[in-house]
C-alpha positions as CSV (number, residue, x, y, z in Angstrom):
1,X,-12.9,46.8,163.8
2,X,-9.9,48.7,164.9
3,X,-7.3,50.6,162.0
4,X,-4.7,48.3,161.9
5,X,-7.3,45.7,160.7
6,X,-8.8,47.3,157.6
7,X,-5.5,48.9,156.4
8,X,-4.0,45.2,155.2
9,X,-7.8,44.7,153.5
10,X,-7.5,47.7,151.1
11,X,-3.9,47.0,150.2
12,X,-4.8,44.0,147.7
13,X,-7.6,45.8,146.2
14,X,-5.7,48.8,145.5
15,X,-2.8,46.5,143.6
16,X,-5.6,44.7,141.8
17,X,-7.1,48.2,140.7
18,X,-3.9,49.3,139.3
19,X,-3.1,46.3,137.1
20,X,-6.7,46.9,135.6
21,X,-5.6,50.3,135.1
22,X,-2.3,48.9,133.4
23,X,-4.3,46.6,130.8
24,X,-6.5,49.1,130.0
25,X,-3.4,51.7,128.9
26,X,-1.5,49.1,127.2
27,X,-4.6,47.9,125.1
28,X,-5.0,51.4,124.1
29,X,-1.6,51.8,122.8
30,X,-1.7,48.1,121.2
31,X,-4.9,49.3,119.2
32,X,-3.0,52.9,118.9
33,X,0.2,50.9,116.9
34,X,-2.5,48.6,115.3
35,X,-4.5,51.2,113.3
36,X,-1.7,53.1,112.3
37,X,0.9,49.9,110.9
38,X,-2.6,48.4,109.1
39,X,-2.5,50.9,105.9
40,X,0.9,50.1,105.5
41,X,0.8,46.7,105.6
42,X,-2.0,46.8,103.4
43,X,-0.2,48.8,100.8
44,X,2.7,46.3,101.2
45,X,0.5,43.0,100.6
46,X,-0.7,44.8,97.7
47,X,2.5,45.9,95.9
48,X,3.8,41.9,96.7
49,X,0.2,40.7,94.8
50,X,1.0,40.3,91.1
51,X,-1.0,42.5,88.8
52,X,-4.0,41.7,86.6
53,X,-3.6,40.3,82.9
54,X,-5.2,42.1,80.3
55,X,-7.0,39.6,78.2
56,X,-10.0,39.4,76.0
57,X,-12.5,36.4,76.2
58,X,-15.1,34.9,74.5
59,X,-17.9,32.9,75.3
60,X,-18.1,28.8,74.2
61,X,-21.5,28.3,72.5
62,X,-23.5,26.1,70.6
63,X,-23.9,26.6,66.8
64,X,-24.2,24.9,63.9
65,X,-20.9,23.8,62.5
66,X,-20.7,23.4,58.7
67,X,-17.8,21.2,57.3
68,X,-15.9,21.7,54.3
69,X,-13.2,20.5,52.1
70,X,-10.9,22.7,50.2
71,X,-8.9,21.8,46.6
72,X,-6.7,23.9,44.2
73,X,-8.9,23.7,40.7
74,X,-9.5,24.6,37.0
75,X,-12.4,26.0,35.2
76,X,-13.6,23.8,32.6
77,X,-16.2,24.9,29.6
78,X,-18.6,22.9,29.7
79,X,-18.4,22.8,25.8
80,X,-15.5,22.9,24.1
81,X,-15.2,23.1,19.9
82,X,-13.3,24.1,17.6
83,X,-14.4,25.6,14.5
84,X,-12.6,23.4,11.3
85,X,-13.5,23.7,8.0
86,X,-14.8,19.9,6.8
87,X,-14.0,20.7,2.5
88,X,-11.7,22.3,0.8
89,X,-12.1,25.4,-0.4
90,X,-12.2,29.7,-0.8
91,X,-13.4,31.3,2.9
92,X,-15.9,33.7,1.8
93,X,-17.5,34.9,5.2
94,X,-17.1,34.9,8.8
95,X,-19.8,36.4,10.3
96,X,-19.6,35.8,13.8
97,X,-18.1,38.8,16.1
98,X,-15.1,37.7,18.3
99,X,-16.2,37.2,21.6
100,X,-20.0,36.9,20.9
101,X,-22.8,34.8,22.8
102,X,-23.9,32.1,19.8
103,X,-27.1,30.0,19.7
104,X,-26.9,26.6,18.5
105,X,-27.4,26.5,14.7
106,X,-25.9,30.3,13.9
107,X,-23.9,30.6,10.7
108,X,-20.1,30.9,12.2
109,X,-18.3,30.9,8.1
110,X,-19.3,30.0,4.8
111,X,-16.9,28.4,2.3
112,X,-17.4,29.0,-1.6
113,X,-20.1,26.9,-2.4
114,X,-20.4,26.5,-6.7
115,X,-18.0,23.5,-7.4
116,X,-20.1,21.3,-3.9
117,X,-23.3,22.6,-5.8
118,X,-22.2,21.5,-9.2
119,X,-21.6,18.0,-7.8
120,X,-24.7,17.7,-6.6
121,X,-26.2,18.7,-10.0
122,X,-24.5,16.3,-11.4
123,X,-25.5,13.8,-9.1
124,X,-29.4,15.1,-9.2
125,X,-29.0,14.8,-13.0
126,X,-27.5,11.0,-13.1
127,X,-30.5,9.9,-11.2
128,X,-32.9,11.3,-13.4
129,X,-30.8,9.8,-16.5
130,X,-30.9,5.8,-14.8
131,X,-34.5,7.0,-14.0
132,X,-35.7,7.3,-17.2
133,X,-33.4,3.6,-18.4
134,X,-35.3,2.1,-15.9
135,X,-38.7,2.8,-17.3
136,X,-37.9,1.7,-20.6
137,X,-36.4,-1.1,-19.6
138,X,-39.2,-1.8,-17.7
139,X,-41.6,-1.7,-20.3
140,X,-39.2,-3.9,-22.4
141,X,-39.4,-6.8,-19.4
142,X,-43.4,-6.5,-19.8
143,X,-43.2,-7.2,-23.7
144,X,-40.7,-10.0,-23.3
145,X,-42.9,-11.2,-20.3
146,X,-46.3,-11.5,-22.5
147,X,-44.1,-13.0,-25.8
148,X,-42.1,-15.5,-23.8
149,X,-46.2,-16.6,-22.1
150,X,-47.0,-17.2,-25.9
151,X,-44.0,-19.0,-26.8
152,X,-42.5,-16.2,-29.3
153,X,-39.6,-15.1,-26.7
154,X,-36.8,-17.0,-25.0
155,X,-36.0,-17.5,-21.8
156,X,-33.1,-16.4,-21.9
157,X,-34.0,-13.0,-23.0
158,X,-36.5,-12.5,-20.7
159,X,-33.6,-13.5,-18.0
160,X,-31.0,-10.9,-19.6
161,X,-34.0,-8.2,-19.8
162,X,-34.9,-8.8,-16.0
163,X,-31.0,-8.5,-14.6
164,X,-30.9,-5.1,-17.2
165,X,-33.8,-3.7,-14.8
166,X,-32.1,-5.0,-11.9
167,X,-28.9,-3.8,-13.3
168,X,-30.5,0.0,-13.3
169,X,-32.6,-0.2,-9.7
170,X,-28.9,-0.3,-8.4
171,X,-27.8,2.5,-10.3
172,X,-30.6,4.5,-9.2
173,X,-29.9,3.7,-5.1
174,X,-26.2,4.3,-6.1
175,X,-27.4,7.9,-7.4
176,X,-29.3,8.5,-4.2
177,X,-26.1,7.8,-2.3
178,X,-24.2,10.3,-4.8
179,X,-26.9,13.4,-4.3
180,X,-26.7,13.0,-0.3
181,X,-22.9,12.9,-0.1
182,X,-22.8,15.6,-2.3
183,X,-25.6,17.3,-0.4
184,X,-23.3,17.0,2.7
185,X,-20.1,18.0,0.9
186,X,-22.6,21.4,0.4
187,X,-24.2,21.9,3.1
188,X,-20.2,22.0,5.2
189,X,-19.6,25.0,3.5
190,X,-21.8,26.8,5.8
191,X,-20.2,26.5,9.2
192,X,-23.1,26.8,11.9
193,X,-22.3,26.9,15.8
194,X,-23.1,23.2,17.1
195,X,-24.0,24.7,20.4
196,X,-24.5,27.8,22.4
197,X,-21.6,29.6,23.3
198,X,-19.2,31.9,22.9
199,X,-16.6,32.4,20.1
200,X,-13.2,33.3,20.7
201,X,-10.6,35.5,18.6
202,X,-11.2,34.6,15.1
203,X,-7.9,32.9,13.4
204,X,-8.0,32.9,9.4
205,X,-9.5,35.6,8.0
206,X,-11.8,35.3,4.6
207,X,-10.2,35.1,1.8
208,X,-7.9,32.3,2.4
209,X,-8.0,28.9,1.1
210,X,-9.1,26.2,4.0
211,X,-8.7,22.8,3.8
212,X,-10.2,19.7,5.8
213,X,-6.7,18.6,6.8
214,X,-5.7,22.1,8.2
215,X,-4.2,21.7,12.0
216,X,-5.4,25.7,12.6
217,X,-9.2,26.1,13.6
218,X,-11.0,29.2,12.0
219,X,-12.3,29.8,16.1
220,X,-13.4,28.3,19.3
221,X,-16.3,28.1,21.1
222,X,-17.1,27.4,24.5
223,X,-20.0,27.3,26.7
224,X,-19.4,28.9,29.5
225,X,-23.6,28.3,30.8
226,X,-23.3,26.2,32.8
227,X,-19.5,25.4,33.3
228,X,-17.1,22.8,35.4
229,X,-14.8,23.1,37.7
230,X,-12.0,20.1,38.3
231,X,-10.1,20.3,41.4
232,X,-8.6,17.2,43.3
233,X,-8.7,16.5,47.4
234,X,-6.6,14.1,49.3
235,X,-7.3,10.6,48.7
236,X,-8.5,10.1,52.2
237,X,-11.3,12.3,51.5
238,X,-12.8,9.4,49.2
239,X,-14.9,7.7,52.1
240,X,-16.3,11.0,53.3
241,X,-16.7,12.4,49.6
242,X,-19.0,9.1,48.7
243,X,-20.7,8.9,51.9
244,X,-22.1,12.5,51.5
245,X,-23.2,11.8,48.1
246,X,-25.0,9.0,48.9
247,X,-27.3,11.9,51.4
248,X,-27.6,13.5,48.8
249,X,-26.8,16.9,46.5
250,X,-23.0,18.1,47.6
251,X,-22.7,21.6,47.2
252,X,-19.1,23.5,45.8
253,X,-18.5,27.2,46.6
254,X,-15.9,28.3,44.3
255,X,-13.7,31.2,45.4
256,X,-10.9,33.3,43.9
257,X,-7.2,32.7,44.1
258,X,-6.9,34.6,47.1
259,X,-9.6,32.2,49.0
260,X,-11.5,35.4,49.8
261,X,-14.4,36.3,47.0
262,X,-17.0,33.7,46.3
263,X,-17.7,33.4,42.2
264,X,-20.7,30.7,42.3
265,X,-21.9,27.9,43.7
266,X,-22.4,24.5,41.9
267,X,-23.1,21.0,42.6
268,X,-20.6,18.3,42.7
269,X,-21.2,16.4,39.4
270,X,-18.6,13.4,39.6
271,X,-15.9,11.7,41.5
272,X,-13.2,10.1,39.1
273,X,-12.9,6.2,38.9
274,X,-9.2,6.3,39.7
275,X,-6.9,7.7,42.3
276,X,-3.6,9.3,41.7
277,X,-0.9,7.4,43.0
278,X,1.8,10.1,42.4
279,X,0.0,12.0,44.4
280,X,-2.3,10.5,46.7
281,X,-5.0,12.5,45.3
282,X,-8.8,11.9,43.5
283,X,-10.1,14.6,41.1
284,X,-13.7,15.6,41.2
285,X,-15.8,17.7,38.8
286,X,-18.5,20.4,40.0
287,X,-21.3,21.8,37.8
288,X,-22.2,26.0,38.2
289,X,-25.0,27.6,36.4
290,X,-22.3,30.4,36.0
291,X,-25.3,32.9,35.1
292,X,-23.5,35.7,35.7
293,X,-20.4,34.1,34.2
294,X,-17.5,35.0,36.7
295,X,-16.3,31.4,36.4
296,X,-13.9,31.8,33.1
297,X,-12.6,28.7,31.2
298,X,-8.8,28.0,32.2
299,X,-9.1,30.3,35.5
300,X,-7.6,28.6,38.7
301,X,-10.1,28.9,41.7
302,X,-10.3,27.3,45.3
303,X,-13.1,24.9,45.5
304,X,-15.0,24.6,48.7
305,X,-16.8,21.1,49.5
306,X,-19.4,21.2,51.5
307,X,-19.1,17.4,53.3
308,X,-21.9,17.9,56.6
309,X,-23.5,20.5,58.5
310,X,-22.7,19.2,62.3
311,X,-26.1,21.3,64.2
312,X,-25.1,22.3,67.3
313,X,-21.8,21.6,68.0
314,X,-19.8,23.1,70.7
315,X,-17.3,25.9,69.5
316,X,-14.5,28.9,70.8
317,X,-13.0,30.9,68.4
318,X,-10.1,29.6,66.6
319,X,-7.3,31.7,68.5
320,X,-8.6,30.6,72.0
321,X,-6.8,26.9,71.4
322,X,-3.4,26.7,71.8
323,X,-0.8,23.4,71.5
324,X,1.1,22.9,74.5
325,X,3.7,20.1,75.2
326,X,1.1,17.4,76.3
327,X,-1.2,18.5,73.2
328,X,-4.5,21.7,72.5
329,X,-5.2,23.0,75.4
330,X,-7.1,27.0,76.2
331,X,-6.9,29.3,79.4
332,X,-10.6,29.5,80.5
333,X,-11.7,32.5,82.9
334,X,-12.8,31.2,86.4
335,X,-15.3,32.7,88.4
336,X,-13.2,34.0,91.0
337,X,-11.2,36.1,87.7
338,X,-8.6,33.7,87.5
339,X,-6.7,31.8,84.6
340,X,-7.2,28.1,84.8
341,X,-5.6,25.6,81.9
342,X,-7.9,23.2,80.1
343,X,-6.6,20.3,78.1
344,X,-9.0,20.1,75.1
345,X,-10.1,17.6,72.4
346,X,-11.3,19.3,69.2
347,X,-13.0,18.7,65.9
348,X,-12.6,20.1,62.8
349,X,-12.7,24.0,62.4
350,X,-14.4,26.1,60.3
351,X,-14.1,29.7,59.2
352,X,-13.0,31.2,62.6
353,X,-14.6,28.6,64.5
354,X,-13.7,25.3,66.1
355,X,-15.6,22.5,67.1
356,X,-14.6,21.3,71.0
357,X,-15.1,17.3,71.6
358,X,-14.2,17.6,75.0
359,X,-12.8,20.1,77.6
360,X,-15.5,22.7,77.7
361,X,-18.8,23.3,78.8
362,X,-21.5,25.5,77.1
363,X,-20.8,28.6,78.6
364,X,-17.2,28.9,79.8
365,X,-15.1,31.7,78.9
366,X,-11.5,31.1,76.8
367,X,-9.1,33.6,76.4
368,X,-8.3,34.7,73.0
369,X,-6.0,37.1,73.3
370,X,-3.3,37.8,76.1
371,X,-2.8,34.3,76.6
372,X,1.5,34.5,76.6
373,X,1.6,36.1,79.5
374,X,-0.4,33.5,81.7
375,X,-0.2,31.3,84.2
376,X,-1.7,29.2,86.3
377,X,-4.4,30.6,88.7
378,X,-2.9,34.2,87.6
379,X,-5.4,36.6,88.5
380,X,-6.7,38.5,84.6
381,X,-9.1,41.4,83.9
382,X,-11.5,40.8,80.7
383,X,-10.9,43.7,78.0
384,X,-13.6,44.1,75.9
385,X,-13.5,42.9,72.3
386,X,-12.0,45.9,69.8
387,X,-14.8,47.7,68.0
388,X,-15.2,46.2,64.3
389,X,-13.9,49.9,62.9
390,X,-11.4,50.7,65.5
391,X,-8.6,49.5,63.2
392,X,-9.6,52.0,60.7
393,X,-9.6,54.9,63.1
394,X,-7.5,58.1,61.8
């Protein structure tokens, strides 16, 4: 093959060598540009991202979930008496110590005695006097009797004779009558405690004259072991009140004023037969031991009613549901770190705890703290829950 020939043969594979060459140095710079724009662009996607929320999250688990009704109340002695004088007459003692613990039966006052014991005397003494008129009348019945058998004595007197005998039985039962009604007139001037308890500030001092009719007691007492409580709840609470009693015991926590310090635990005792129509409300009455006696009589308290223990209900803290337009509702932690809105349905709550009907699955995490500043499908990072003594760090 001559020159001229294999000249026009090389020309197309030379072209076609030098467009390879051409691809190759422009996909080198491409990938050149590429690697040094792909920090940047990364650093710009990033700052365009919004940032994390800062929440804190708790768990929903299963628990048993005890429910209770509250009510504003009064301590009520269980006992209470006041100490009157019953007679007339000088106070000569009051031996009691304001403020002590009595036992039923403890002298509490004694009133002067001599003119009750006199009466009784005289009483005691008239019995013995138609005592005696009745034997010899007696005896006088007998002889008429055996006379009037042989025909030496009337009828008549033996009629008169019997109705004089008669006549002096009834005296005798009306002087049994006279020595125990002076025996009580006696025995009230010694003023015993008709229960335990304990007295109160003493209010007439000995020395002064007391009378049956007086309006001022000499003391009080009260028993304070075991004691009520009266408190009332709304009248819708009737059903639920009943119900439980028919289960069985109902127990009552009472608490302070503030709602925070328990002072004993009782049983409920009654529910009253009417309901307050002024007020829509029933009043129920709780018996406490009150061993230790921190329940006082006239103290106000907060009564706790414990209706059912519901065993393992489903529960989130309190501070994890949240009302929304369209009703409760809580921001629950997806899996891929994101926020995600839950409608809820709920049951009562209890302590820090609330029940969840529907909504929530054992398990999922709600957001109880941080939720203002979320939205939907926002991406969150979990804080963890403050240490119990960071508050009280110096």
């Amino acid at each position: 093959m001559s020159g001229d020939n294999v000249r026009p043969l090389l020309r197309p594979r030379r072209r076609w060598i030098w467009l390879v060459g051409i691809a190759i140095i422009l996909t080198a710079v491409a990938a050149g540009l590429w690697r040094r724009a792909t920090p940047e662009d990364a650093r710009a996607a990033q700052s365009n991202a919004p940032p994390a929320v800062q929440v804190t999250v708790a768990t929903a688990a299963r628990r048993d979930v005890p429910i209770y009704l509250s009510g504003l109340g009064t301590v009520q002695a269980s006992i209470t008496v006041s100490i009157h004088a019953q007679v007339d007459g000088t106070l000569q003692e009051v031996p009691f110590t304001e403020g002590q613990q009595v036992h039923k039966g403890d002298v509490l006052a004694r009133i002067d005695p001599r003119l009750f014991q006199a009466a009784l005397d005289q009483a005691k003494a008239k019995k013995a006097q138609d005592e005696a008129q009745l034997i010899a009348a007696d005896k006088d019945l007998v002889r008429f009797t055996t006379l009037g058998d042989k025909g030496f004595e009337t009828q008549q007197n033996i009629d008169q004779q019997q109705a004089k005998v008669d006549q002096l039985k009834g005296a005798i039962e009306a002087d049994v009558a006279a020595i125990e009604s002076a025996q009580t007139q006696l025995d009230y001037t010694t003023i015993v405690a008709p229960s335990d308890g304990r007295m109160g500030v003493r209010l007439v001092d000995p020395g002064n004259i007391v009378h049956a009719a007086d309006q001022t007691a000499i003391a009080t007492l009260t028993q304070t072991r075991p004691i009520a409580v009266l408190f009332t709840l709304p009248s819708r609470s009737l059903d639920d009140v009943r119900d439980a009693m028919a289960r069985g015991p109902v127990e009552v926590t009472a608490f302070d004023q503030d709602n925070r310090a328990a002072l004993g635990t009782g049983q409920l005792l009654l529910v009253d037969n009417v309901i307050d129509q002024t007020t829509a409300t029933i009043r129920l009455k709780a018996m406490f031991p009150n061993d230790d006696e921190r329940l006082w009589p006239g103290e106000f308290v907060n009564a706790q009613l414990l209706l059912e223990t519901r065993s393992q209900a489903l529960t989130i803290p309190a501070s994890a549901v949240q009302r929304g337009p369209n009703g409760l509702f809580t921001w629950v932690v997806t899996g891929a770190g994101t926020a995600e809105m839950r409608p809820l349905r709920v049951g009562p709550t209890s302590g820090d705890q609330t029940e969840v009907v529907a909504g929530l699955a054992e398990g999922d995490r709600v957001v109880t703290d941080g939720q203002y500043r979320l939205q939907q499908n926002a991406p969150v990072a979990v804080s963890p829950p403050p240490s119990p003594g960071a508050g009280n760090a110096s």
